[in-house]
Structure formats: structure tokens, C-alpha cells
Backbone bond lengths (Angstrom), bond angles and torsions (degrees), N, CA, C in turn:
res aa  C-N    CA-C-N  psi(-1)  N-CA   C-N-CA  omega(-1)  CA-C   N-CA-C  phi
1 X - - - 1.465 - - 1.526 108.98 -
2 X 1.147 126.26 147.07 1.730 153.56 -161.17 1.481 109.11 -114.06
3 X 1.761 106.30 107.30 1.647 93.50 166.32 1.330 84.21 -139.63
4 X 1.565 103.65 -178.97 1.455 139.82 -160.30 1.703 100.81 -81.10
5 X 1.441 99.28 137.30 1.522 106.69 158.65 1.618 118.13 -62.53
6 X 1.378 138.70 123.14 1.498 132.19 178.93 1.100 102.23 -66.62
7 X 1.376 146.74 -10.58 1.498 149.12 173.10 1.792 110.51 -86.29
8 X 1.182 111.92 -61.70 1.269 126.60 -135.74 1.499 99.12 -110.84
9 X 1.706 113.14 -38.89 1.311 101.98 -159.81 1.770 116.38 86.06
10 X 1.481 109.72 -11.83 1.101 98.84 -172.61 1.817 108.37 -70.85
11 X 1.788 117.69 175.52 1.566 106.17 175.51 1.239 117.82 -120.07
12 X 1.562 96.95 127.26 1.620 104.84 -148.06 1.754 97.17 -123.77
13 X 1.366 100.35 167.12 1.196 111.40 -168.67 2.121 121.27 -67.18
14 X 0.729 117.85 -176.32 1.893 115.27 157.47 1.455 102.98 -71.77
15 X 1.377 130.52 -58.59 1.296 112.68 -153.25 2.000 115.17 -73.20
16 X 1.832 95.34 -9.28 1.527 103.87 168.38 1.553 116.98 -35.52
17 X 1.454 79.40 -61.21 1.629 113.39 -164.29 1.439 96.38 -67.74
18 X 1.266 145.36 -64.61 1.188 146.32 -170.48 1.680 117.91 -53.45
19 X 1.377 99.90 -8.17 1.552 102.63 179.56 1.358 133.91 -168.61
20 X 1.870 101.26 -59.92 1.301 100.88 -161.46 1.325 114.59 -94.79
21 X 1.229 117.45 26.31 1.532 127.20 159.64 1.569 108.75 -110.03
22 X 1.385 130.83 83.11 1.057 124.92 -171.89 1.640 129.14 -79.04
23 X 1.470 97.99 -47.92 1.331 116.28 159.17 1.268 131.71 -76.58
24 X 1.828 118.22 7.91 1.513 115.16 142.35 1.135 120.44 -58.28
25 X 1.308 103.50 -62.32 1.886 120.99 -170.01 1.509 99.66 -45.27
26 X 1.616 111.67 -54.15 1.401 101.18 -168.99 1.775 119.75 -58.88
27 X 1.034 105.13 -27.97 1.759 126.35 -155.27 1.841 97.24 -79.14
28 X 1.535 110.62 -35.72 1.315 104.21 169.22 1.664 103.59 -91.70
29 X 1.072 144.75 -28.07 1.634 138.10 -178.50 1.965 86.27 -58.48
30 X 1.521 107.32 -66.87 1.425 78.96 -165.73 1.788 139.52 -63.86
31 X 1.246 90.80 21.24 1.830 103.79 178.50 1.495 106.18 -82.87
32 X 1.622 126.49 -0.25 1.259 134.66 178.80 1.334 105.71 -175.47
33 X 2.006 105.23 77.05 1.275 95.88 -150.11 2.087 96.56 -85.07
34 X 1.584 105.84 -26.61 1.404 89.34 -176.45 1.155 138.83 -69.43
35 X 1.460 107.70 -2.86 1.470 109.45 174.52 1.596 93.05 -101.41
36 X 0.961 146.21 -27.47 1.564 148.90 179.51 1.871 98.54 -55.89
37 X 1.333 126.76 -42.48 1.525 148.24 -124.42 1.982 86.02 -44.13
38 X 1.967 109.15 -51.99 1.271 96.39 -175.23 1.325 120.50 -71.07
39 X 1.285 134.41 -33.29 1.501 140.58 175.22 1.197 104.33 -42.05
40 X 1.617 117.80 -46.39 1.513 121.88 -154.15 1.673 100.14 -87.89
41 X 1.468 107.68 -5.69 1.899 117.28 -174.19 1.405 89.01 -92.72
42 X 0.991 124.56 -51.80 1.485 124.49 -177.65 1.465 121.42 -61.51
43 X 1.301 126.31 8.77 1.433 143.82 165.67 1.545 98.49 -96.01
44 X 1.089 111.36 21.66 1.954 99.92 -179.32 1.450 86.91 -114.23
45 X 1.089 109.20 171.27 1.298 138.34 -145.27 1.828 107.54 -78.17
46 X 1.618 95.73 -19.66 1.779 97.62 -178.39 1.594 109.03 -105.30
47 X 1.057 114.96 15.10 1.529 121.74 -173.05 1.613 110.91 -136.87
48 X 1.332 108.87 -31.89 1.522 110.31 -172.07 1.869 111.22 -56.73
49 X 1.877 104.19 -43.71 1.523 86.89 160.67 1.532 149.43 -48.45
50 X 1.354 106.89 -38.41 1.718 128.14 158.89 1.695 109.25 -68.69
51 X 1.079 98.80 16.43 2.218 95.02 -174.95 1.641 108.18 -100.54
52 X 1.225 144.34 103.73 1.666 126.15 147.02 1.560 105.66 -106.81
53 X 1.510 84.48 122.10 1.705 102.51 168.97 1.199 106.42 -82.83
54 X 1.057 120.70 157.72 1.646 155.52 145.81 1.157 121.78 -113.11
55 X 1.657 103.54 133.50 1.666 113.46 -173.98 1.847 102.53 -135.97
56 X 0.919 95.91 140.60 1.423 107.00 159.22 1.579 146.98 -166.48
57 X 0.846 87.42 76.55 2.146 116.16 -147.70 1.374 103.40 86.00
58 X 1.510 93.10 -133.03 1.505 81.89 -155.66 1.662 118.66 -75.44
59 X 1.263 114.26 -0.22 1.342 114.17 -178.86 1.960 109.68 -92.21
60 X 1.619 91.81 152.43 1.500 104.70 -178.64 1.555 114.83 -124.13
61 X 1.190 131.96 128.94 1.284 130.20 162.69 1.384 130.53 -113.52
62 X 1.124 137.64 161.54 1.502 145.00 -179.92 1.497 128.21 -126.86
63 X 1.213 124.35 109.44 1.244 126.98 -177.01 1.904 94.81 -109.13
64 X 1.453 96.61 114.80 1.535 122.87 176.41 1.453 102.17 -95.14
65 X 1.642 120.88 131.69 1.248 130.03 -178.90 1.540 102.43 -146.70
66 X 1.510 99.81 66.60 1.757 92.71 176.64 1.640 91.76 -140.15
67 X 1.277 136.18 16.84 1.555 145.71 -158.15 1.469 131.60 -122.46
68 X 2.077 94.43 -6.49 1.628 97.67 -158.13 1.894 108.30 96.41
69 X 1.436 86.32 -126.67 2.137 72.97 174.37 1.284 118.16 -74.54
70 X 1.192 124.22 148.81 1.009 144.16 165.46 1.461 117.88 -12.92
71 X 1.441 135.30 156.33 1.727 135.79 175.81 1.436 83.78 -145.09
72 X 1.431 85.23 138.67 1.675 116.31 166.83 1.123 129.19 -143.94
73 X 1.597 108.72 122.75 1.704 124.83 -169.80 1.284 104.54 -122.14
74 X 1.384 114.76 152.08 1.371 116.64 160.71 1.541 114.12 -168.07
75 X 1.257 103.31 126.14 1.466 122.59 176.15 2.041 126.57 -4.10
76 X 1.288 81.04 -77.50 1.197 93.67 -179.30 1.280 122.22 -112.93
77 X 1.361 149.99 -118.47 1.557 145.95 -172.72 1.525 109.82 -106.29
78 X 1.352 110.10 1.77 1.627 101.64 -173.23 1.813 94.53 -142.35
79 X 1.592 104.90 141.18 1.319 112.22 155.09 1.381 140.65 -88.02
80 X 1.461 98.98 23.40 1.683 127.61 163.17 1.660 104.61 38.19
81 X 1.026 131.66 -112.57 1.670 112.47 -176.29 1.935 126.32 -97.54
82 X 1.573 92.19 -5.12 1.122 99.04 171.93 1.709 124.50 -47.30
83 X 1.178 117.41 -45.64 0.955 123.17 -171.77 1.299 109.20 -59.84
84 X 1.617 108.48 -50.29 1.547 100.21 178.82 1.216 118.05 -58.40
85 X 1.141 130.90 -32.55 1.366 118.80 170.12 1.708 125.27 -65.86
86 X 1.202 114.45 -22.92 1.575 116.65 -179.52 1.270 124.87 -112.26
87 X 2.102 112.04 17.79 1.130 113.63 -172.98 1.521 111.73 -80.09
88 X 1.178 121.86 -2.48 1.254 119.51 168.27 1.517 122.85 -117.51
89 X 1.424 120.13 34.45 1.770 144.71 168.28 1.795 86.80 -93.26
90 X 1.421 75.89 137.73 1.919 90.98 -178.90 1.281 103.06 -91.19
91 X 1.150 143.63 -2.29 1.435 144.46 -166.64 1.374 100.59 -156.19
92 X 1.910 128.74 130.31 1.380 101.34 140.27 1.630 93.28 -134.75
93 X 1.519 130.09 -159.41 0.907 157.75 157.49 1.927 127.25 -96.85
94 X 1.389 116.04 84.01 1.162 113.11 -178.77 2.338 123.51 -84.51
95 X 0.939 108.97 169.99 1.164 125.70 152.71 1.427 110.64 -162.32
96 X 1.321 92.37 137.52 2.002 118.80 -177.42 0.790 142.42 169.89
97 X 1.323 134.83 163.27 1.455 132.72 -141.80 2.184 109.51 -79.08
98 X 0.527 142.56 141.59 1.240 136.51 -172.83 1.463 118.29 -50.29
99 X 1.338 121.80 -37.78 1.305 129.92 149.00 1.493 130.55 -57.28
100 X 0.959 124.19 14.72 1.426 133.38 152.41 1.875 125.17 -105.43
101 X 1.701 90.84 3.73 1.493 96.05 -161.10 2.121 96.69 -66.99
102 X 1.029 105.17 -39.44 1.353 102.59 178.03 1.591 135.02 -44.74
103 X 1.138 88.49 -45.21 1.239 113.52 -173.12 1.668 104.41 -61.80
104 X 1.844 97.57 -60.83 1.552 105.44 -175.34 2.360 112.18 -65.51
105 X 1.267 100.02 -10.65 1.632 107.28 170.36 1.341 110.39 -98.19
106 X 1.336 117.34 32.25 1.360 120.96 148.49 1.780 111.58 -75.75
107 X 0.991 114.73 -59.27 1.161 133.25 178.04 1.254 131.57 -96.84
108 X 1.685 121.46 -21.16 0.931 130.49 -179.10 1.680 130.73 -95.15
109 X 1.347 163.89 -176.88 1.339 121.96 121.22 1.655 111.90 -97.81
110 X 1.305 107.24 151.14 1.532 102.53 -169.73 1.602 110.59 -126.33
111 X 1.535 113.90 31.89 1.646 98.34 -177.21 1.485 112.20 -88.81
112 X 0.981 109.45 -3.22 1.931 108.03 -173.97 1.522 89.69 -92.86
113 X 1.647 158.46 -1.76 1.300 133.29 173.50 1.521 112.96 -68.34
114 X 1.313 98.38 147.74 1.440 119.70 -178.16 1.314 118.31 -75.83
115 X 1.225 115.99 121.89 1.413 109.73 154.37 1.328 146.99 -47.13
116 X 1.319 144.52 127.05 1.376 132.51 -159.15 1.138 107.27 -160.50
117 X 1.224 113.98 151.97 1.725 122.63 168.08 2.158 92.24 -124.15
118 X 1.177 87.89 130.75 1.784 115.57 164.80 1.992 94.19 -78.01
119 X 1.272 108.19 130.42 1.501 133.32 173.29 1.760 112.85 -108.17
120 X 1.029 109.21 134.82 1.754 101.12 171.26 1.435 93.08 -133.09
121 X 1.647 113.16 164.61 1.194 121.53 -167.46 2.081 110.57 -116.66
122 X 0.879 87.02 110.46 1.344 106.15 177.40 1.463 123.40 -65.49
123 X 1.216 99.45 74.03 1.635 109.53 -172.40 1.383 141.69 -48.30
124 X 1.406 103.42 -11.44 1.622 117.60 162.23 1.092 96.60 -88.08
125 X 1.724 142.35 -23.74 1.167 111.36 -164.69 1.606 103.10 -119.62
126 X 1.248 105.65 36.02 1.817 109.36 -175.34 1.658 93.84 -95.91
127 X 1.475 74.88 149.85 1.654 94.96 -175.99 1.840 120.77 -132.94
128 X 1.503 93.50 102.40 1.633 96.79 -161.77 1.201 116.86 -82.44
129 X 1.344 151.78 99.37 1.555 164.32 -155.95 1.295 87.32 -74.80
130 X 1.273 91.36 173.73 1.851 112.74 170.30 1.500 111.99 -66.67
131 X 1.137 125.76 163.41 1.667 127.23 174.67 1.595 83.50 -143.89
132 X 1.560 119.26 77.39 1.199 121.09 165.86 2.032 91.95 -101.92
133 X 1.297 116.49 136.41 1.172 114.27 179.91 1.848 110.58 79.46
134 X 1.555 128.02 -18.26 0.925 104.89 -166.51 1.987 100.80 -84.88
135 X 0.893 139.88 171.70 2.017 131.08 173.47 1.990 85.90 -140.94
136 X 1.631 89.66 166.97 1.366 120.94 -151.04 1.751 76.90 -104.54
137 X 1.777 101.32 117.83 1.920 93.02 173.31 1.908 103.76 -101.14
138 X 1.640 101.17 153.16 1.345 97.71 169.25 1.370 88.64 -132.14
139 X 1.686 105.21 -170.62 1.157 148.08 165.84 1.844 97.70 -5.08
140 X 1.130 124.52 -74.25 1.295 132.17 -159.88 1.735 107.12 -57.42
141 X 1.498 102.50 -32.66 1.891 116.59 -177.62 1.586 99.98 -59.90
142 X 1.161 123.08 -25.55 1.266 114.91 -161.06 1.844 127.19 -41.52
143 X 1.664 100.54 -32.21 1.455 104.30 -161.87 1.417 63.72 -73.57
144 X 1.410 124.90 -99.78 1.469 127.65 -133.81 1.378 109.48 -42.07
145 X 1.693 131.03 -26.34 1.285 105.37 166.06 1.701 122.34 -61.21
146 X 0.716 126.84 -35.44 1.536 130.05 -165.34 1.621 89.98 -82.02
147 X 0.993 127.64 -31.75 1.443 117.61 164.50 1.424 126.99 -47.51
148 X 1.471 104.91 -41.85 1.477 113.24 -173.12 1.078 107.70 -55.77
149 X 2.117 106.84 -56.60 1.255 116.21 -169.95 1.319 139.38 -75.15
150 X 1.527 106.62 17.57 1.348 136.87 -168.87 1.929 94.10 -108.08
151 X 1.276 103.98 0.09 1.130 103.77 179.00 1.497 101.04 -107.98
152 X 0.938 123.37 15.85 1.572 116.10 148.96 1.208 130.47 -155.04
153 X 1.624 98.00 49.65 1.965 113.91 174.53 1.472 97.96 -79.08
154 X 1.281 115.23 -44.08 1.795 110.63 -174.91 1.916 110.04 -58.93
155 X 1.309 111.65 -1.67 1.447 105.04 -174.31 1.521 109.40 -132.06
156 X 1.363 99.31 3.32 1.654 112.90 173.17 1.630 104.38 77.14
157 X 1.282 122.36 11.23 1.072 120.23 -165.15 1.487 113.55 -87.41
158 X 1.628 113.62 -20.67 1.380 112.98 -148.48 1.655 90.79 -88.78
159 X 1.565 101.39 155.74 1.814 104.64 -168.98 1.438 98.34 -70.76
160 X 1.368 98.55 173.63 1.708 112.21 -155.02 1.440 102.95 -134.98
161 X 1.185 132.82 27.65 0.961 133.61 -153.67 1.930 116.81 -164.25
162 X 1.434 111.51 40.08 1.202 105.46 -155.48 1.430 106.51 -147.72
163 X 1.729 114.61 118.42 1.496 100.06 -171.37 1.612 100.78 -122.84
164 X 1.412 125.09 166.77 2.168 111.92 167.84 0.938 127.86 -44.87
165 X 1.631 107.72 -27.33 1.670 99.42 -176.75 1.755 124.52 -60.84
166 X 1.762 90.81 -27.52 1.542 97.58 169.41 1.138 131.09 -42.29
167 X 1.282 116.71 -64.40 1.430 124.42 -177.85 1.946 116.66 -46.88
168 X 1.507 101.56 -55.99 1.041 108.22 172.23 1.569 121.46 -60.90
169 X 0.842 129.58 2.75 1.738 141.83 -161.14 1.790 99.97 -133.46
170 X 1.334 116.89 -49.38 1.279 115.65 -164.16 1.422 102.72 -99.49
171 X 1.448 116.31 -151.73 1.696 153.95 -176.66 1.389 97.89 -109.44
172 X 1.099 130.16 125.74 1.275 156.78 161.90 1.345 131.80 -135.31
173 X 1.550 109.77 103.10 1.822 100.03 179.64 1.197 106.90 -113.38
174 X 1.445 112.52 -173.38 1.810 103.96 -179.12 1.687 101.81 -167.48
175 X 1.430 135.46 170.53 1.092 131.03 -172.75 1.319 103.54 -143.00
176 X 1.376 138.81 94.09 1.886 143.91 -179.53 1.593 98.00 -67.40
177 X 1.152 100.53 157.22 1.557 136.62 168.25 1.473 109.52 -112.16
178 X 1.351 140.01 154.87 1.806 111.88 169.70 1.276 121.35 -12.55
179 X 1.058 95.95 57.96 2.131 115.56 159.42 1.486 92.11 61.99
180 X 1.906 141.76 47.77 0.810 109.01 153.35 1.819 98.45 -115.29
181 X 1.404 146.14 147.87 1.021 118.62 159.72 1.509 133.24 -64.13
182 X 1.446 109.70 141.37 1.284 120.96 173.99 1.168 125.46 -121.09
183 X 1.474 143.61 3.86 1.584 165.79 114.21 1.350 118.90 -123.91
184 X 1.610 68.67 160.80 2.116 92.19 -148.02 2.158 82.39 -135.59
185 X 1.359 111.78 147.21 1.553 139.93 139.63 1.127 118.74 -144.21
186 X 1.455 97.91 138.42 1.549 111.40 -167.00 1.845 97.98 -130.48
187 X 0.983 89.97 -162.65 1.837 132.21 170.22 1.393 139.13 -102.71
188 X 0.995 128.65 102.08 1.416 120.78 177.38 2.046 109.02 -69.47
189 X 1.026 96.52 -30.47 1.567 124.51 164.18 1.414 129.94 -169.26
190 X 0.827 121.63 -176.31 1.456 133.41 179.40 1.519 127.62 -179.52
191 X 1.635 97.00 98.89 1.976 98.28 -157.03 1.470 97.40 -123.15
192 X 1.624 116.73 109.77 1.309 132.76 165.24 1.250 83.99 -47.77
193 X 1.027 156.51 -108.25 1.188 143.07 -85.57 1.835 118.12 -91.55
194 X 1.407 93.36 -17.21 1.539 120.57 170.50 1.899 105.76 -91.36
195 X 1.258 113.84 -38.05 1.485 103.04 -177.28 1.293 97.27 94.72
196 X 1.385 134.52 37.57 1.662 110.87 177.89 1.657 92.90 -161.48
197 X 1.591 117.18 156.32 0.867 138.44 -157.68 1.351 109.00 -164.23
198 X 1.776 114.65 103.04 1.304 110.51 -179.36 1.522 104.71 -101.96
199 X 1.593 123.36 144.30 1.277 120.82 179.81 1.356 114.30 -110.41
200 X 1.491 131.51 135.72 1.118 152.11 -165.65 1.530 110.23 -155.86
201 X 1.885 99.17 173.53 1.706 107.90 -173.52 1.262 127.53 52.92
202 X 1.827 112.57 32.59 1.033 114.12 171.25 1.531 107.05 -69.85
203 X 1.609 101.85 160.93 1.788 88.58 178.11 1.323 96.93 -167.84
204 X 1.315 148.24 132.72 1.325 155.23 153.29 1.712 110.50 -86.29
205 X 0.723 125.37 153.44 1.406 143.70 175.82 1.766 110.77 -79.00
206 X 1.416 109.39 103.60 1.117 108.34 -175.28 1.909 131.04 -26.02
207 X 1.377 98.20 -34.84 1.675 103.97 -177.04 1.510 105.24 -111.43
208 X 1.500 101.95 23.68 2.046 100.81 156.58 1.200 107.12 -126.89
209 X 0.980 132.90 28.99 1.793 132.41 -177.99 1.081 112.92 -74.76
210 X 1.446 127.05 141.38 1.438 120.52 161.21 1.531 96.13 91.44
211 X 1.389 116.87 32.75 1.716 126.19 164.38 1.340 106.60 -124.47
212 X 1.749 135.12 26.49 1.274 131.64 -178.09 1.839 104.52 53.54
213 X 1.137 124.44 14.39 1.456 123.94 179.97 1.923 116.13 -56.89
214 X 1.821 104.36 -39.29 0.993 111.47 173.80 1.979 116.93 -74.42
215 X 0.772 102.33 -19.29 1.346 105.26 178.40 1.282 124.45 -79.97
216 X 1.137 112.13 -42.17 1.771 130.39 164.93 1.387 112.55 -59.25
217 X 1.188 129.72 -49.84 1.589 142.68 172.67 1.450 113.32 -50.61
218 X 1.755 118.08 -43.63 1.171 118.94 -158.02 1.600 92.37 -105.53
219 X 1.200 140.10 -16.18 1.160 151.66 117.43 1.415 117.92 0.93
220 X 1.130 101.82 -116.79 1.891 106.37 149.24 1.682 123.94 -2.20
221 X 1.155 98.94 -47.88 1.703 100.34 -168.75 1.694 93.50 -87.59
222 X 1.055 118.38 -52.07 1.672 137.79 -170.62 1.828 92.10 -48.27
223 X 1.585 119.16 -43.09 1.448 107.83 -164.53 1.543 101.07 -91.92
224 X 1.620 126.43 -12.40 1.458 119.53 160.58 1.154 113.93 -58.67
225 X 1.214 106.41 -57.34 1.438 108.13 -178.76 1.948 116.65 -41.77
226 X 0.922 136.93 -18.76 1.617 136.29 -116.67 1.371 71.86 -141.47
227 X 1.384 126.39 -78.62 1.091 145.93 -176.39 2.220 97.16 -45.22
228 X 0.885 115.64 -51.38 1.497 109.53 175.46 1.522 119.27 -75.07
229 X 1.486 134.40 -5.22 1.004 157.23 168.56 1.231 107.69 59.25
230 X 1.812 79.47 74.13 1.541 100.67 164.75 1.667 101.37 -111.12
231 X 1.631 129.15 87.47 1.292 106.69 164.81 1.392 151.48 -39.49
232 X 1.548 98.06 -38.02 1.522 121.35 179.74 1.535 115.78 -82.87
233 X 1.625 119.81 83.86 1.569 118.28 163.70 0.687 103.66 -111.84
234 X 1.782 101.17 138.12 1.528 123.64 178.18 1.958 114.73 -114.44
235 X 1.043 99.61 -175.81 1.631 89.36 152.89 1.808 103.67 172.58
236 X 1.164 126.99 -158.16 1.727 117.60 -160.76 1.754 91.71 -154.67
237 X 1.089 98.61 120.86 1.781 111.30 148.13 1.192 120.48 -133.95
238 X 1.815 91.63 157.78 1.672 92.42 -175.99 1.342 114.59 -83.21
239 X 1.541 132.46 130.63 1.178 165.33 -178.13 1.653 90.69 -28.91
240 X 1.357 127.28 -58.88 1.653 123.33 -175.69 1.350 95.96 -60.25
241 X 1.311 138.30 -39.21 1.516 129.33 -147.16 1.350 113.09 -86.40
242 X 1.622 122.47 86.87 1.679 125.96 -152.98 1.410 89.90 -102.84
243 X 1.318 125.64 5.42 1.400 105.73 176.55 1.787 108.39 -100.03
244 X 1.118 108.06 -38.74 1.869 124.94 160.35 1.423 101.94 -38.49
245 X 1.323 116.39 -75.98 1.609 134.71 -164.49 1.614 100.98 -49.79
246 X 1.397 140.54 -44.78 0.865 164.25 145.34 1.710 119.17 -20.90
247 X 1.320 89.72 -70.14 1.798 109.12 166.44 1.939 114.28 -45.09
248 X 1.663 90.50 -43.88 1.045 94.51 -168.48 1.531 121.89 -81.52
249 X 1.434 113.69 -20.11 1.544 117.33 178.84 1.193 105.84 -78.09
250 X 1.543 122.90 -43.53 0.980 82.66 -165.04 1.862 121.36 -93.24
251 X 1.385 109.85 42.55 0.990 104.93 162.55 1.773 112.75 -117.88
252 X 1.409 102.88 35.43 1.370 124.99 152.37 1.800 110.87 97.55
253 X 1.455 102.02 9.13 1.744 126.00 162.22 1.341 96.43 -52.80
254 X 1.413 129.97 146.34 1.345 168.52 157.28 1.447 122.73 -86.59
255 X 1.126 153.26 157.07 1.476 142.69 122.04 1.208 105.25 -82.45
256 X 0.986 100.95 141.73 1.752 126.00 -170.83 1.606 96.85 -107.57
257 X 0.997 114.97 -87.32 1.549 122.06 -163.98 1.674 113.80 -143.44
258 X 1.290 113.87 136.04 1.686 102.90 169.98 1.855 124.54 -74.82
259 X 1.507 124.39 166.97 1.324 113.67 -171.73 1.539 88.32 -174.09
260 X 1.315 90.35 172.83 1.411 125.14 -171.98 1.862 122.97 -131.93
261 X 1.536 100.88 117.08 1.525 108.19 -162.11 1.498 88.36 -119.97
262 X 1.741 95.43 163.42 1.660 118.63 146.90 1.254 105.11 122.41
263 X 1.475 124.68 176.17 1.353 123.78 -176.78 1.345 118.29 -92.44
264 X 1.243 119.49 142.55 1.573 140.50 -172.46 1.469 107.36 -104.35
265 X 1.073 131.29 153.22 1.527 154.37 174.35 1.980 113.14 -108.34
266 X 0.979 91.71 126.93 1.969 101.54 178.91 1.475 80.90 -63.01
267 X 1.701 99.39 138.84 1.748 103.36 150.76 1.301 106.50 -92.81
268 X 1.607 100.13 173.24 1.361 105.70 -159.01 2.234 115.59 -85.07
């Protein structure tokens, strides 16, 4: 199969796209880099093996295979050849713009995706609080993090999206009570080498909420990041959640753009 150079227009092969043009792919992600922020993380060095792009003019897509099922991104309103390749995967994992929803309910069903708006952080206008009480978690935090977040599977609350390698790879802060934790911010990644850092798995402890705990945490992680010169932080809330969204501006978060996440089912 034949797609377009993202530079040139010229017509280039699959394995172009799949690799050895690296700094195409990147050169069009950064024309919209905050909604791109994970595509463009996934050009680092621990993800790029699990990466096949798709190009076809001006649109770009991403089929992620480092998760179990499949992840699918794409630029703009269409998932250009991806789809053909995964219309017969019984499960995948999408993110995209709402205008692609058609396209992907050819094959897919898509009424359970989430609503979301993508946030970027506005670095003149970030505002770093104290991290009195907040500590830097690694590798060893792991049980008690997943503990926390086991504290809100009964309410659907707890993040869904979170494996060990994170911690050890990303930004992770956290805030104890008599040494048990009770908020956690993390990373969905965080790749020096890309400049970007998406933040996720924030989580407060259902019976400490409403102590600025989440703000300080994501705080913390937001000024590693900044401080490691990563310009590009991003992060995701859900569109109902005006008290999060809220939390988050004013520590100098943006809305960037609205979108649509979560896993889809093959129709039959």
C-alpha cells in the first residue's frame, strides 16, 4: 500500500511511514503539538518500537501496540489506513477528535467513549504551590500506590490506565497521612528526549478531598517536568468534571481542544 510523504507529498512506501522517516512524522505532529503531546512521546526511544504510522496527505495516524489491544490516534478527523488494518481486531483502544467518530463506527461500536477535553500548560502562566508534605515516589511506592487507587474501583473513579513501569520511567508525587498514602500524580509518560510530559492518575483518597491535595501533587510533577525541559505538558479531563478542570487552570492548565477516548468493540 502507497501513502504520501508528510513533507513532500511524495508516494512512498508502508515501511516509510513505519519508520525510517522519523523526522517527517515528527515535523507534522508538531503542527498541533498539544493534542499530538502522546504520539510525539511515543517517538522516544521506549515506544517507537510498538509505533506504525500512517500517512496520507495531510492526515497522520498511530497504531500503538505496547498495551495489550491495540491504541489508536490520529491527527485530524480520519484514521487514514489504520482502520483498515484493525477492522477485524475485536477490541481496540481509541483517542480522537469527534469528527472521526463516523468513520471509526463503521466497524466499530462507539457509544460508551468518553468525553474529554486535552489541557496544555501554559508556562508563563503556571503557578507552582508549595510541596510542603508532598515526597518524590519511586519504584518501591508502587504497592501502596495501587492501593490508594483501589480505593476508588467501587465508584469507577480509580484511573484506568496505569502500569509499574510508570513510576519507574515517569514523575510521580504523593502526599502520606500516618505513612499511609492518600494522593498520588503521576505520568502517563515523560520523554526527555521528545520534550513532553503527559500527566495522569491523579487521585485523592475519597475521605481527603477538598484539601487542595490534588493540586499540589500535580504541581510537583508539572515543575519536574519544566525543570527537566520538558516544555510540552499536557494532561486529560473528563469534560463533566468542572471541579478537576477548574483545579487545573488555575494552576495555569489551558483547554486545548475537545476529544473522545476509551475502548471500542468490533461490530459483528
Amino acid at each position: 500500500m502507497e501513502y504520501s510523504d508528510v513533507k513532500t507529498g511524495a508516494s512512498v512506501s508502508m515501511d516509510f511511514v513505519k519508520g525510517t522517516n522519523r523526522e517527517a512524522v515528527r515535523s507534522r505532529l508538531d503542527s498541533d503539538a498539544a493534542w499530538a503531546a502522546y504520539a510525539i512521546g511515543d517517538l522516544g526511544p521506549a515506544m517507537a518500537p510498538h509505533c506504525e504510522w500512517f500517512v496520507d496527505g495531510g492526515e497522520i495516524a498511530l497504531i500503538l501496540s505496547a498495551f495489550g489491544s491495540p491504541v489508536v490516534w490520529a491527527l485530524g478527523g480520519s484514521f487514514a489506513g489504520a482502520l483498515e488494518t484493525l477492522r477485524t481486531a475485536d477490541r481496540i483502544s481509541v483517542t480522537m477528535r469527534e469528527s472521526a467518530r463516523d468513520e471509526l463506527s463503521r466497524y466499530f461500536h462507539t457509544g460508551n467513549l468518553q468525553s474529554m477535553w486535552r489541557m496544555r500548560l501554559d508556562i508563563g502562566a503556571f503557578r507552582s504551590l508549595p510541596l510542603t508534605g508532598v515526597e518524590r515516589l519511586g519504584p518501591a511506592d508502587v504497592p501502596a500506590v495501587e492501593a490508594l487507587y483501589r480505593d476508588g474501583d467501587a465508584h469507577h473513579e480509580a484511573p484506568d490506565f496505569f502500569f509499574e513501569a510508570m513510576i519507574a520511567n515517569g514523575i510521580y508525587y504523593g502526599v502520606r497521612e500516618e505513612g499511609e498514602l492518600i494522593a498520588v500524580a503521576g505520568t502517563h509518560l515523560a520523554v526527555d528526549s521528545e520534550g513532553v510530559a503527559a500527566i495522569g492518575n491523579v487521585y485523592t483518597r475519597r475521605d481527603r478531598r477538598c484539601r487542595g491535595l490534588a493540586a499540589r501533587t500535580t504541581s510537583a510533577v508539572a515543575s519536574e517536568a519544566l525543570d527537566r525541559g520538558m516544555p510540552l505538558v499536557v494532561l486529560n479531563v473528563r469534560r463533566e468534571n468542572a471541579t478537576a478542570r477548574r483545579v487545573y487552570e488555575r494552576l495555569g492548565f489551558q483547554v486545548h481542544c475537545a476529544f473522545l477516548e476509551g475502548a471500542v468493540e468490533r461490530r459483528p
